[in-house]
mmCIF file as gemmi writes it, N, C-alpha and C atoms, coordinates in Angstrom:
data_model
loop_
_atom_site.group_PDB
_atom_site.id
_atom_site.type_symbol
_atom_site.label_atom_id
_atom_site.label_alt_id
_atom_site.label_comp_id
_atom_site.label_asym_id
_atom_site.label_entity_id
_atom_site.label_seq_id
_atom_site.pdbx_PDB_ins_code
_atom_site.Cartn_x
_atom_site.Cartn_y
_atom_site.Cartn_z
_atom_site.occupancy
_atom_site.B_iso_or_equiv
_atom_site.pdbx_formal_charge
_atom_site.auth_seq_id
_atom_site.auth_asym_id
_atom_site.pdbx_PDB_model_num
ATOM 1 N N . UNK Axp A 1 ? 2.513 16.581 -0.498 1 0 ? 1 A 1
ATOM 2 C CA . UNK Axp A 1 ? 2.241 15.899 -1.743 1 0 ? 1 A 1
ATOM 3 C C . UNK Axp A 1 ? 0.757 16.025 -2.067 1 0 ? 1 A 1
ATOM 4 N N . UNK Axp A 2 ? 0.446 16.363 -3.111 1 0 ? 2 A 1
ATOM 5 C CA . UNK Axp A 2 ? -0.824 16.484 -3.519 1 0 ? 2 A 1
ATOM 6 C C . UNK Axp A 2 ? -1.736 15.116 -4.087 1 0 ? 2 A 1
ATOM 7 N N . UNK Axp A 3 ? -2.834 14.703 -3.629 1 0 ? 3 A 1
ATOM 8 C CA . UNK Axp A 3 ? -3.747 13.575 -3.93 1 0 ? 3 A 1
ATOM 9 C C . UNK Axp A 3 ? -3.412 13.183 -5.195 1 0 ? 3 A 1
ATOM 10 N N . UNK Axp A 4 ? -3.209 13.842 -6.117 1 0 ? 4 A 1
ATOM 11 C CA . UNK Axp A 4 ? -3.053 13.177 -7.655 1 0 ? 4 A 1
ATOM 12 C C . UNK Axp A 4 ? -1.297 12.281 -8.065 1 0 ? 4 A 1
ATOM 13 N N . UNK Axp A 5 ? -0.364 13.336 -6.971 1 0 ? 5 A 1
ATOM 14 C CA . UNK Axp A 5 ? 0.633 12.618 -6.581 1 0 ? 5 A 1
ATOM 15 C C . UNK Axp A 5 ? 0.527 11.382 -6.041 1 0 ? 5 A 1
ATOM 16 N N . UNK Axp A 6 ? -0.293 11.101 -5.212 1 0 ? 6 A 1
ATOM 17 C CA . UNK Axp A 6 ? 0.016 9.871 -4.25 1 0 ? 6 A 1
ATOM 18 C C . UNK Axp A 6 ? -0.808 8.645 -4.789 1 0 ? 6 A 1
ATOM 19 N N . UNK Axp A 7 ? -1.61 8.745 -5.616 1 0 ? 7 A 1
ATOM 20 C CA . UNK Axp A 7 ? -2.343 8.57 -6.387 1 0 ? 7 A 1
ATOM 21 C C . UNK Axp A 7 ? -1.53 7.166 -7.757 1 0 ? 7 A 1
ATOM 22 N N . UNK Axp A 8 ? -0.284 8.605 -8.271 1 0 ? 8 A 1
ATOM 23 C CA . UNK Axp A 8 ? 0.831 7.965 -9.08 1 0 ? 8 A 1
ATOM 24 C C . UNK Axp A 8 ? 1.32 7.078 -8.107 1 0 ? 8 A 1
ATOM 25 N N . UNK Axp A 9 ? 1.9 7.407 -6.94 1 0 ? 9 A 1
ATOM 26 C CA . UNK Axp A 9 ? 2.586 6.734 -6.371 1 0 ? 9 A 1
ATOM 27 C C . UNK Axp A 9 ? 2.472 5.55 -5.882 1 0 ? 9 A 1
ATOM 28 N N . UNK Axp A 10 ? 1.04 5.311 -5.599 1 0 ? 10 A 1
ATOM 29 C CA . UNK Axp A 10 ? 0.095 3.896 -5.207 1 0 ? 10 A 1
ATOM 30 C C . UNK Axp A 10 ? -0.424 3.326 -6.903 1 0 ? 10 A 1
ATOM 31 N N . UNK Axp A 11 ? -0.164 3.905 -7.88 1 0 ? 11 A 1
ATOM 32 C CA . UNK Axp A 11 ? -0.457 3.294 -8.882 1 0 ? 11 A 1
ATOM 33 C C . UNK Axp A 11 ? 1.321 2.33 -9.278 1 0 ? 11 A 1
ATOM 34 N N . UNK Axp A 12 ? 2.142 3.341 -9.132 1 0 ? 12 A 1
ATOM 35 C CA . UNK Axp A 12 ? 3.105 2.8 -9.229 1 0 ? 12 A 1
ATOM 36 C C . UNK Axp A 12 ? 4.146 1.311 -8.182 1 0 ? 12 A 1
ATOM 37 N N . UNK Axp A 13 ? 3.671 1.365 -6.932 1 0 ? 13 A 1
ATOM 38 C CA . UNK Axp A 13 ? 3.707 0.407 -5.792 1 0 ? 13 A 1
ATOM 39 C C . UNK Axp A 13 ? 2.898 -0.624 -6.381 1 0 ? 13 A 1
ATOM 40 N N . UNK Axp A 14 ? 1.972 -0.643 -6.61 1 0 ? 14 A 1
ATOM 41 C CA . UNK Axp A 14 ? 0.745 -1.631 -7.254 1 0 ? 14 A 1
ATOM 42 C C . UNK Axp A 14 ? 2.017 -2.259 -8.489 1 0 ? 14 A 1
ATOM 43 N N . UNK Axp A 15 ? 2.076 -1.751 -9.218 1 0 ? 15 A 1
ATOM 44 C CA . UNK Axp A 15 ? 2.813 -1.83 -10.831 1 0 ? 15 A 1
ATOM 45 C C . UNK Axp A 15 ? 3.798 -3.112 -10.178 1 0 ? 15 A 1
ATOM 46 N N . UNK Axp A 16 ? 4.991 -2.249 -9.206 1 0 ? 16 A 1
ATOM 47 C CA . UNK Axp A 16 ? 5.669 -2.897 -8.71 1 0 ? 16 A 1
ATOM 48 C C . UNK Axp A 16 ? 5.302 -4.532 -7.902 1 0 ? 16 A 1
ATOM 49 N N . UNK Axp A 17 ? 4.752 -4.545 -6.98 1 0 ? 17 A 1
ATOM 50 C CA . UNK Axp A 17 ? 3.577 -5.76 -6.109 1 0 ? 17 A 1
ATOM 51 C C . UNK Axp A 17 ? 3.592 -6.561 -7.69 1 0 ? 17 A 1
ATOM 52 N N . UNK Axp A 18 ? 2.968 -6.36 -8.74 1 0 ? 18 A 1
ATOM 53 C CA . UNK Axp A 18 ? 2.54 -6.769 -9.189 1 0 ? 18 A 1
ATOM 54 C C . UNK Axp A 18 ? 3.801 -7.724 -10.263 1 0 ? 18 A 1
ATOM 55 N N . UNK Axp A 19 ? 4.858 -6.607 -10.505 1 0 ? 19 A 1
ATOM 56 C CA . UNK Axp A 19 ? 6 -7.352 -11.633 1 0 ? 19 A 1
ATOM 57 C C . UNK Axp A 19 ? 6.096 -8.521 -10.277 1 0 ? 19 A 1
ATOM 58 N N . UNK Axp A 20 ? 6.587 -7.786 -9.069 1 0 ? 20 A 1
ATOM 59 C CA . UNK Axp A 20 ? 7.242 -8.986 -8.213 1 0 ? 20 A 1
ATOM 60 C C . UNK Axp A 20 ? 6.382 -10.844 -8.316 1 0 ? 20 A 1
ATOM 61 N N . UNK Axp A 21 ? 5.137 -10.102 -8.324 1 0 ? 21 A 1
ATOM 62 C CA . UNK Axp A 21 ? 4.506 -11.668 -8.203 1 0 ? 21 A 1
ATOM 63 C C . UNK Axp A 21 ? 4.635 -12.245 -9.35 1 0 ? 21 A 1
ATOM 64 N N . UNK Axp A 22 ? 4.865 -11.885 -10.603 1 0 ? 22 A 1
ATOM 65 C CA . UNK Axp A 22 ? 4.781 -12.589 -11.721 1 0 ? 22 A 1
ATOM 66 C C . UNK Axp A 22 ? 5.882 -12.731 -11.544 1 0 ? 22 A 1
ATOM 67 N N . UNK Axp A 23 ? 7.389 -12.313 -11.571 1 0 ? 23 A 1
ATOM 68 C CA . UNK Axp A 23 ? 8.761 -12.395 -11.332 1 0 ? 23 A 1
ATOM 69 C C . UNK Axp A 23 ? 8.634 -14.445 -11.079 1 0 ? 23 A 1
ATOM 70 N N . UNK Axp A 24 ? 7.939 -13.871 -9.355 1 0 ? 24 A 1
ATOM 71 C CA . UNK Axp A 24 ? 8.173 -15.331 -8.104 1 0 ? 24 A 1
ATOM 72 C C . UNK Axp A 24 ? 7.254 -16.665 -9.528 1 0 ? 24 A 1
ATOM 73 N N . UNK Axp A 25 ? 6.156 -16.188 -9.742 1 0 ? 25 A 1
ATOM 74 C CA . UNK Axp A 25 ? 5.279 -17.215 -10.809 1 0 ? 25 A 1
ATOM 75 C C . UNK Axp A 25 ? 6.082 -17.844 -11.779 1 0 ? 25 A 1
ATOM 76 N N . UNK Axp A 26 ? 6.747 -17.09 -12.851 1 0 ? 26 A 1
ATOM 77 C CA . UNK Axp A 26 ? 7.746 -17.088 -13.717 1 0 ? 26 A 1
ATOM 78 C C . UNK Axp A 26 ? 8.814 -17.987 -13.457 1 0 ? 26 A 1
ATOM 79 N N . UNK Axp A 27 ? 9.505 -17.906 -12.551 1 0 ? 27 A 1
ATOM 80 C CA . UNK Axp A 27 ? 10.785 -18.768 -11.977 1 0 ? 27 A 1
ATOM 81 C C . UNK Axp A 27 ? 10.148 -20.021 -11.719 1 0 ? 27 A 1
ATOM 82 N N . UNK Axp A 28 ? 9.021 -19.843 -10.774 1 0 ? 28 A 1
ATOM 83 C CA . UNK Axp A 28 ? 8.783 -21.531 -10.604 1 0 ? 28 A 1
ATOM 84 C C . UNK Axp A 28 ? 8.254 -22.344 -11.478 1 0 ? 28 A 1
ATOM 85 N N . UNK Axp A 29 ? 8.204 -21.597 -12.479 1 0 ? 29 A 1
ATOM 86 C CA . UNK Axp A 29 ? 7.622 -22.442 -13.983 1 0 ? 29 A 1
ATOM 87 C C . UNK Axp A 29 ? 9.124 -22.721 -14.814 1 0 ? 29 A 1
ATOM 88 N N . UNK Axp A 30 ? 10.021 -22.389 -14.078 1 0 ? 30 A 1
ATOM 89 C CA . UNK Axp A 30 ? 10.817 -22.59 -15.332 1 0 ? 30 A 1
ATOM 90 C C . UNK Axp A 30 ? 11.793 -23.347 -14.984 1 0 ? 30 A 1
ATOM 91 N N . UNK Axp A 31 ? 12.783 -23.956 -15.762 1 0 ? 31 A 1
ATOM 92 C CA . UNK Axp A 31 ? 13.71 -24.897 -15.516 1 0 ? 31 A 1
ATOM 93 C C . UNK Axp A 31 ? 15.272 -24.862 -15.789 1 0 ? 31 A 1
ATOM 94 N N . UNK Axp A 32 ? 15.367 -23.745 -17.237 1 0 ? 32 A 1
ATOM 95 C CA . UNK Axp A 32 ? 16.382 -23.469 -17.294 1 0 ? 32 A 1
ATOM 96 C C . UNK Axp A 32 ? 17.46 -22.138 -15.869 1 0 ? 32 A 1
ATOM 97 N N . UNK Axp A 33 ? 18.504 -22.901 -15.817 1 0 ? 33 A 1
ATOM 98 C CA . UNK Axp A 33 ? 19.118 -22.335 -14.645 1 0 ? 33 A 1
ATOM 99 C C . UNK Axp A 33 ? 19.127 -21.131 -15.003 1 0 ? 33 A 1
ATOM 100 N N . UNK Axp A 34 ? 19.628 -20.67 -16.47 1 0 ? 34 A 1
ATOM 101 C CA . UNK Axp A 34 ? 20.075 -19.216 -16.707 1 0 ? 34 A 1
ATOM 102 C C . UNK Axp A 34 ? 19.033 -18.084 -16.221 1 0 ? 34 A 1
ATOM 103 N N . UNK Axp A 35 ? 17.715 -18.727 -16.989 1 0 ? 35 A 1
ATOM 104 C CA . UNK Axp A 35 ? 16.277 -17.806 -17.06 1 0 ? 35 A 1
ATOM 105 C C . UNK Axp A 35 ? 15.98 -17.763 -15.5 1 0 ? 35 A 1
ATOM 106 N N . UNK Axp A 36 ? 16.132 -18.804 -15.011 1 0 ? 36 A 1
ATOM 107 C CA . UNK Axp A 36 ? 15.526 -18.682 -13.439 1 0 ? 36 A 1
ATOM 108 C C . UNK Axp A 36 ? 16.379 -17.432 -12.484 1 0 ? 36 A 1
ATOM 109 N N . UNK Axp A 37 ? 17.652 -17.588 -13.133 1 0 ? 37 A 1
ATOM 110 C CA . UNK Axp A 37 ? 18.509 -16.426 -12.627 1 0 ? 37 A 1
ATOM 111 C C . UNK Axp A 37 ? 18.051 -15.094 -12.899 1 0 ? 37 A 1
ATOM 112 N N . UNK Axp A 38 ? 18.197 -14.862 -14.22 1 0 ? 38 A 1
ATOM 113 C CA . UNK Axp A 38 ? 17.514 -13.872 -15.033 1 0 ? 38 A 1
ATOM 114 C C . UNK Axp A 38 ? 16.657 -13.629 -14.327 1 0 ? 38 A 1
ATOM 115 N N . UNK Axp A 39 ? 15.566 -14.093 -14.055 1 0 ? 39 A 1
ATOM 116 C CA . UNK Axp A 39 ? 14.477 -13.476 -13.51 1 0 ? 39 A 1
ATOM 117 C C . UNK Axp A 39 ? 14.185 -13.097 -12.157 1 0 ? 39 A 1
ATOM 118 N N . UNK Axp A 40 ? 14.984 -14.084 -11.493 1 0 ? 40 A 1
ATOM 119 C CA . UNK Axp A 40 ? 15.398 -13.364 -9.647 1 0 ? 40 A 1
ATOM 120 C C . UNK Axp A 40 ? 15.97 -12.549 -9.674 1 0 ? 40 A 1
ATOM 121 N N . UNK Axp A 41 ? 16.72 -11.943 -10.85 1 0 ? 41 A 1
ATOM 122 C CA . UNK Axp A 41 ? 17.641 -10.638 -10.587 1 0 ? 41 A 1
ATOM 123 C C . UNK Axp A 41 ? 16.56 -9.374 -10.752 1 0 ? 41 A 1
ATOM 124 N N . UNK Axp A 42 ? 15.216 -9.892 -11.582 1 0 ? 42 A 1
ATOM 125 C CA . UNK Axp A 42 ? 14.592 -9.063 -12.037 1 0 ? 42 A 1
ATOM 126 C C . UNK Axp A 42 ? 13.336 -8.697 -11.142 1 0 ? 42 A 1
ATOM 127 N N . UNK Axp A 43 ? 13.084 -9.849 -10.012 1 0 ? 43 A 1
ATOM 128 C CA . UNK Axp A 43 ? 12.427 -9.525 -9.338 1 0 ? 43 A 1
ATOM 129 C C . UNK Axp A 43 ? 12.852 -8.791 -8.008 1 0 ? 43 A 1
ATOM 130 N N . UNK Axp A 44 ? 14.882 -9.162 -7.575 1 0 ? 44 A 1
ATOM 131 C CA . UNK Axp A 44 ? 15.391 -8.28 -6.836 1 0 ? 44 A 1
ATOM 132 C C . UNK Axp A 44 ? 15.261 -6.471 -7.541 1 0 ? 44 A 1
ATOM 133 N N . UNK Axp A 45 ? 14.972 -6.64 -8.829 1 0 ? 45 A 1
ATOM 134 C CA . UNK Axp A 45 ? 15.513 -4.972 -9.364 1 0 ? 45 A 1
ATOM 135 C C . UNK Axp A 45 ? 13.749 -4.581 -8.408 1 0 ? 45 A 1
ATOM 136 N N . UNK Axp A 46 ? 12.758 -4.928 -8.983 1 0 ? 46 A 1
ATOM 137 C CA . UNK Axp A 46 ? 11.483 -4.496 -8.642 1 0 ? 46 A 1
ATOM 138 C C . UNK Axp A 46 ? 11.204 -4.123 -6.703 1 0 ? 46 A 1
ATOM 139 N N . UNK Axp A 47 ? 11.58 -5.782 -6.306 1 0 ? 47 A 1
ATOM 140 C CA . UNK Axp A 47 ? 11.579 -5.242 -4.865 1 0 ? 47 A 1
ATOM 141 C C . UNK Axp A 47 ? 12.401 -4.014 -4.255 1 0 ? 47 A 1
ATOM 142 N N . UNK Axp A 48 ? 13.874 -3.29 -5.314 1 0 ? 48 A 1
ATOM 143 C CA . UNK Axp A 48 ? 14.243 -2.607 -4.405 1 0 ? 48 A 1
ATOM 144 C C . UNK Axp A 48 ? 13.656 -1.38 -4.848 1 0 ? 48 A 1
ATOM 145 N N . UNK Axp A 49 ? 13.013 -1.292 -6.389 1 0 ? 49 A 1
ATOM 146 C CA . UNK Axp A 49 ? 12.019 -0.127 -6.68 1 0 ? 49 A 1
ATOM 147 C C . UNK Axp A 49 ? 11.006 -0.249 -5.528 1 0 ? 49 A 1
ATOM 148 N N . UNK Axp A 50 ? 10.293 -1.289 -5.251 1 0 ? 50 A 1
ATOM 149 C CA . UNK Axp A 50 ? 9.177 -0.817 -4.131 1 0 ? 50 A 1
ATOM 150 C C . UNK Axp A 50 ? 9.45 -0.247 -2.701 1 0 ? 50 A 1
ATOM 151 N N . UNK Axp A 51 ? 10.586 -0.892 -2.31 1 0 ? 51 A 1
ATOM 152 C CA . UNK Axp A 51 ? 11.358 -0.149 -1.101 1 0 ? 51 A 1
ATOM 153 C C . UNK Axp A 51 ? 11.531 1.42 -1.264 1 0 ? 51 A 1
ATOM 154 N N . UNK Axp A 52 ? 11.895 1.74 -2.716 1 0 ? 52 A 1
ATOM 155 C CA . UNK Axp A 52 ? 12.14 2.954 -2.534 1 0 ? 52 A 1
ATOM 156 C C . UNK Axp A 52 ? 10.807 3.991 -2.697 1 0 ? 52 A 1
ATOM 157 N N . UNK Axp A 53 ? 10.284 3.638 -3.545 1 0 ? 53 A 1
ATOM 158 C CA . UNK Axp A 53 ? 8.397 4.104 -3.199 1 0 ? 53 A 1
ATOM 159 C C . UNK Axp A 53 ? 8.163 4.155 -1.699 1 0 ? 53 A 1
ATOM 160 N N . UNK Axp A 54 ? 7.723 3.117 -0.973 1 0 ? 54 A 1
ATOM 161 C CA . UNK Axp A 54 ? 7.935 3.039 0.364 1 0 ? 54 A 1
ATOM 162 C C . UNK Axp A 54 ? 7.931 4.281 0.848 1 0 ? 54 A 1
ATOM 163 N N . UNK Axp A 55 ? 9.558 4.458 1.135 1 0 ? 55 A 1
ATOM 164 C CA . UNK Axp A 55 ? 10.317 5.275 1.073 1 0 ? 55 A 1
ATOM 165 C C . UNK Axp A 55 ? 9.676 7.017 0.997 1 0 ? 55 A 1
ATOM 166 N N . UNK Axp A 56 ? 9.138 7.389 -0.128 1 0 ? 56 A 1
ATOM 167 C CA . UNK Axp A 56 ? 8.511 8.378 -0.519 1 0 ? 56 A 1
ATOM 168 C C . UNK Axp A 56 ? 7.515 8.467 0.476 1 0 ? 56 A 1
ATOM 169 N N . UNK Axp A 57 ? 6.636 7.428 0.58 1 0 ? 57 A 1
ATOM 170 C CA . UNK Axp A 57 ? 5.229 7.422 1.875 1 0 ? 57 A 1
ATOM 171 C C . UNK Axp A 57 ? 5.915 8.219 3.155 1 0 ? 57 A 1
């Protein structure tokens, strides 16, 4: 893999790190059951994007 590759790839892990924490922030601010769901599903979609980055390393 070439430096400008890995580069994307740690820009993109970052991206990810980053939805996840707002995901976890998001939920504990909120109250409605639906949205709180909604949004754990959305922070499961992100964690399994970062696994798969990972993955690439």
């Amino acid at each position: 893999m070439t430096e400008k590759e890995l580069l994307y790839i740690e820009d993109a892990v970052n991206h990810e790190i980053y939805m996840i924490e707002t995901c976890r922030e998001v939920s504990d601010c909120l109250t409605d059951q639906s949205l709180i769901k909604l949004v754990k599903k959305m922070e499961k979609k992100h964690q399994s994007m970062l696994s798969m980055l990972k993955e690439i390393l």
